[in-house]
N, C-alpha and C positions, 0 to 999 in steps of 0.2 A: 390299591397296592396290596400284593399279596403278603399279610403277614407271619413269618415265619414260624414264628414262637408258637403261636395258636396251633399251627397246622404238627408242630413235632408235639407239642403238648395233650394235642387231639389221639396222634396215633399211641403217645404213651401212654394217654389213660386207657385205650381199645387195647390194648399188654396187657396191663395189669385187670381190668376187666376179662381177658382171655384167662389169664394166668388164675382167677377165681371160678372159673367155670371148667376148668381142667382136674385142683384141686376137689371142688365139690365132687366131680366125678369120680373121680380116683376113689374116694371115698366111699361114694355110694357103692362103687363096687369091690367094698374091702374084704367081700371072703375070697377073692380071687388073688389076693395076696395069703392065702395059708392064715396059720394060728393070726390073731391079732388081741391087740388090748391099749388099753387107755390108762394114761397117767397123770398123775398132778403132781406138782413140784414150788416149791419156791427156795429163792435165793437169793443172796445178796453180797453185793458189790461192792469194794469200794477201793476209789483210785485218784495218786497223787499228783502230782505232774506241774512244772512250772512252764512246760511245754515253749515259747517263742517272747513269752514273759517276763519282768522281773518278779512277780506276786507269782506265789504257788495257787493252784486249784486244787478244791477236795471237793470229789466226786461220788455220792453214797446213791446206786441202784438197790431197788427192793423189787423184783423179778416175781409175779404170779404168774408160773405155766403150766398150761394144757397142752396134751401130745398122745398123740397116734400112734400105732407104731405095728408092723407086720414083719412078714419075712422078707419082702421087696421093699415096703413103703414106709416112712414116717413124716409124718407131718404136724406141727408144734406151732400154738400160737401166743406169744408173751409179754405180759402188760407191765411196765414198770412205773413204779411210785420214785421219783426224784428229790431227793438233797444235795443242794449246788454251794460252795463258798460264794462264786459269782459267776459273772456271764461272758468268759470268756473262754469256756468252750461248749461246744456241743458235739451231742451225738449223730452220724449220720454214716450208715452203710456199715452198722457197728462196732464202729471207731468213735474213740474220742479225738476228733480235731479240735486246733486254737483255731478261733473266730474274730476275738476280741466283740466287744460290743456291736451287731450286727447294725447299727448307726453310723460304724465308720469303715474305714478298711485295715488290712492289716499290718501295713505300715506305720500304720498314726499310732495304732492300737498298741504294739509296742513301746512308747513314748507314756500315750495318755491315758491309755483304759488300762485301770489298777485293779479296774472290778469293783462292786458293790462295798462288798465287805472283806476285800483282801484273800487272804488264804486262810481265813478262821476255820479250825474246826469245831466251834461249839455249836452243838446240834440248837441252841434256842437261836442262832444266829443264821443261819442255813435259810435259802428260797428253798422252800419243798412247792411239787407240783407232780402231775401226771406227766409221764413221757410218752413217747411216739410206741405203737403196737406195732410187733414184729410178729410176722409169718412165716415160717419154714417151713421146707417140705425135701425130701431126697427121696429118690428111686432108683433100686438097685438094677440097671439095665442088665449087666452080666452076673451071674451069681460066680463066685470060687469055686474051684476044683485043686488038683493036686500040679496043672498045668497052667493054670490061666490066672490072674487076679481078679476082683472083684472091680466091676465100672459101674460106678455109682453118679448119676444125676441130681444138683442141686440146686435147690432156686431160694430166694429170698425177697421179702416185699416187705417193706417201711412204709406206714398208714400213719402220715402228718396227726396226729391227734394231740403232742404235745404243745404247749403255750410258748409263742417264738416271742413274744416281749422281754423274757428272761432267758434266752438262750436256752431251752429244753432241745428244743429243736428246730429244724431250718423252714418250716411247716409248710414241705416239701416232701414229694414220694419220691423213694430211694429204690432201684429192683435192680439182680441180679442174676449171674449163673454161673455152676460151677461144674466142672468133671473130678472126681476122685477116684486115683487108682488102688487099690487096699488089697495085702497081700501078708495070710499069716502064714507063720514055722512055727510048728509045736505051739510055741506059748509066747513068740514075739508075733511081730506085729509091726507093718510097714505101710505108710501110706502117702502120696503124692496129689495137689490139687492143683488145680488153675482155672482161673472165671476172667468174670469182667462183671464190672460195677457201674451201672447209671445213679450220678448222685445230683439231688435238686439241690440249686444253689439259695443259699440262703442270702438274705439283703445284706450288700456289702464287702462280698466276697464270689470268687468266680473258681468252682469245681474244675479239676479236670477226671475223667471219668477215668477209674484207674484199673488196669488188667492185677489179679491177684492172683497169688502162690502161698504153694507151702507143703511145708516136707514133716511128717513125725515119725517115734519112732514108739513103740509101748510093748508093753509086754504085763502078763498076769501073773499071777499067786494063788498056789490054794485052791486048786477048782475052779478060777475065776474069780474067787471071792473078794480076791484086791487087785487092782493094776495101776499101772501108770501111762501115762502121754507125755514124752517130751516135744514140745511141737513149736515149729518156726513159720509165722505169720507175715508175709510182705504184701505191699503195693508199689505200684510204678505210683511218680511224681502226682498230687494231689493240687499242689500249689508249685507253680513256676518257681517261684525262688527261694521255696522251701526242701528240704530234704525229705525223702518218699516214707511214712508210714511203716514200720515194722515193728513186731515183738517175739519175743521166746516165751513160752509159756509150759512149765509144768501142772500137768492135771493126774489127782490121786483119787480112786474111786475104793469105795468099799463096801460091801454089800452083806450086811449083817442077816438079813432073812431075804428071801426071793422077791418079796415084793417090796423092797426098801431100795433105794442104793442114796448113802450119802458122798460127795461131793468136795474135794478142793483141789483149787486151780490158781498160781501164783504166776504174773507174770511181770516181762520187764522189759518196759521202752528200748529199741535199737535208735531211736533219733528225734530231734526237737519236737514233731508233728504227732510226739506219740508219747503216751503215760509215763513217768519215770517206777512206776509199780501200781500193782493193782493186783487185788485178791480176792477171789471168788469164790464161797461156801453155799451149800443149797443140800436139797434131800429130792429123791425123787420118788413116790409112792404109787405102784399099779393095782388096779383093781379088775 
């Protein structure tokens, strides 16, 4: 009997194996993208949400990243150190989804999985662990002019490396892609996206692979020294009988010397499958 699962399993691993030897490439041939340089960065996360629950979840990422980056190309890959109150949610396609304890489903979970430790936030109380490694990469297919927008290619890839006994993650690969259309005036700043998402399901819960969007609008200061993003985040339905994943997020950058840019980014849940706030601070350093 032919089994299914192996056979979709198969061609998605020969993806993401495509999708690492495309990357390598792209790379090896970075002077063909103009100026280029490298960066490191870290950041950190942290987000609340009582999401499909009676018990709140507190959610603390600590982000080390390395990134690429040219006139056409950048590509970034980011390891996160995890602080969880408990295990009823996880990361995946990144998003915070409710999971509830990946031993039951999410029906019961609402009722009986309160979680380890509730909603504490004392850090001596907290599972810490390693989370799943993320890889990015965008490519600017059309550059701007004074007629055209900017058409930028995006992809993304989730490498299972975190510990799925404590809900880190579904330790499951997650890959996608994305189109952005970006188009400035003077000193604003317009841009439009849309992808699609394959997510691995994690035990006791069943994905549905969701198309994404999102509209922002930003504008700079000062020579570029400061600017903003106000930016709006959706998915189509995740879970059947749950409400689809969205958020609004503001981001404020400011760039104190040329090789510096510090970093914050505040956002805020649109529906039960999704954070009621989360704030994100980081620095980002080129050499």
């Amino acid at each position: 009997m032919i089994n299914i699962k192996k056979i979709f399993l198969h061609r998605a691993n020969l993806k993401i194996k495509l999708l690492f030897v495309i990357l390598i490439y792209l790379l090896s041939q970075s002077t063909a993208f103009g100026q280029n340089s490298w960066s490191v960065g870290t950041s950190f996360q942290t987000t609340r949400g009582n999401y499909i629950f009676e018990t709140g979840t507190n959610t603390y990422y600590l982000y080390s990243n390395l990134r690429y980056y040219s006139d056409r190309l950048n590509f970034s890959v980011s390891v996160p150190l995890i602080a969880q109150s408990n295990d009823q949610v996880t990361n995946s396609g990144g998003m915070f989804l409710p999971t509830g304890q990946m031993h039951g489903d999410l029906e019961n979970s609402q009722q009986s999985h309160g979680g380890m430790m509730g909603g504490t936030s004392n850090f001596s109380s907290l599972n810490w662990g390693l989370g799943d490694v993320y890889f990015w990469s965008s490519y600017q297919i059309l550059t701007e002019n004074y007629k055209r927008p900017a058409l930028i290619l995006n992809t993304q890839l989730k490498a299972p490396t975190a510990g799925v006994e404590k809900n880190y993650g579904t330790g499951e690969y997650d890959y996608g892609a994305s189109l952005t259309i970006r188009k400035t005036y003077t000193h604003w700043m317009m841009l439009f996206d849309a992808g699609y998402l394959v997510l691995g399901d994690p035990e006791g819960s069943n994905y549905q692979d969701p198309v994404t969007y999102g509209a922002g609008l930003g504008k700079t200061f000062y020579q570029g020294q400061y600017s903003f993003l106000l930016y709006y985040q959706g998915y189509t339905k995740i879970f059947n009988d749950l409400a689809a994943p969205g958020q609004l997020s503001l981001g404020i950058t400011y760039k104190p010397m040329t090789s510096l840019t510090l970093s914050v980014i505040g956002a805020s849940g649109v529906s039960e499958t999704s954070p009621d706030f989360s704030l994100l601070t980081g620095f980002d350093l080129t050499f």
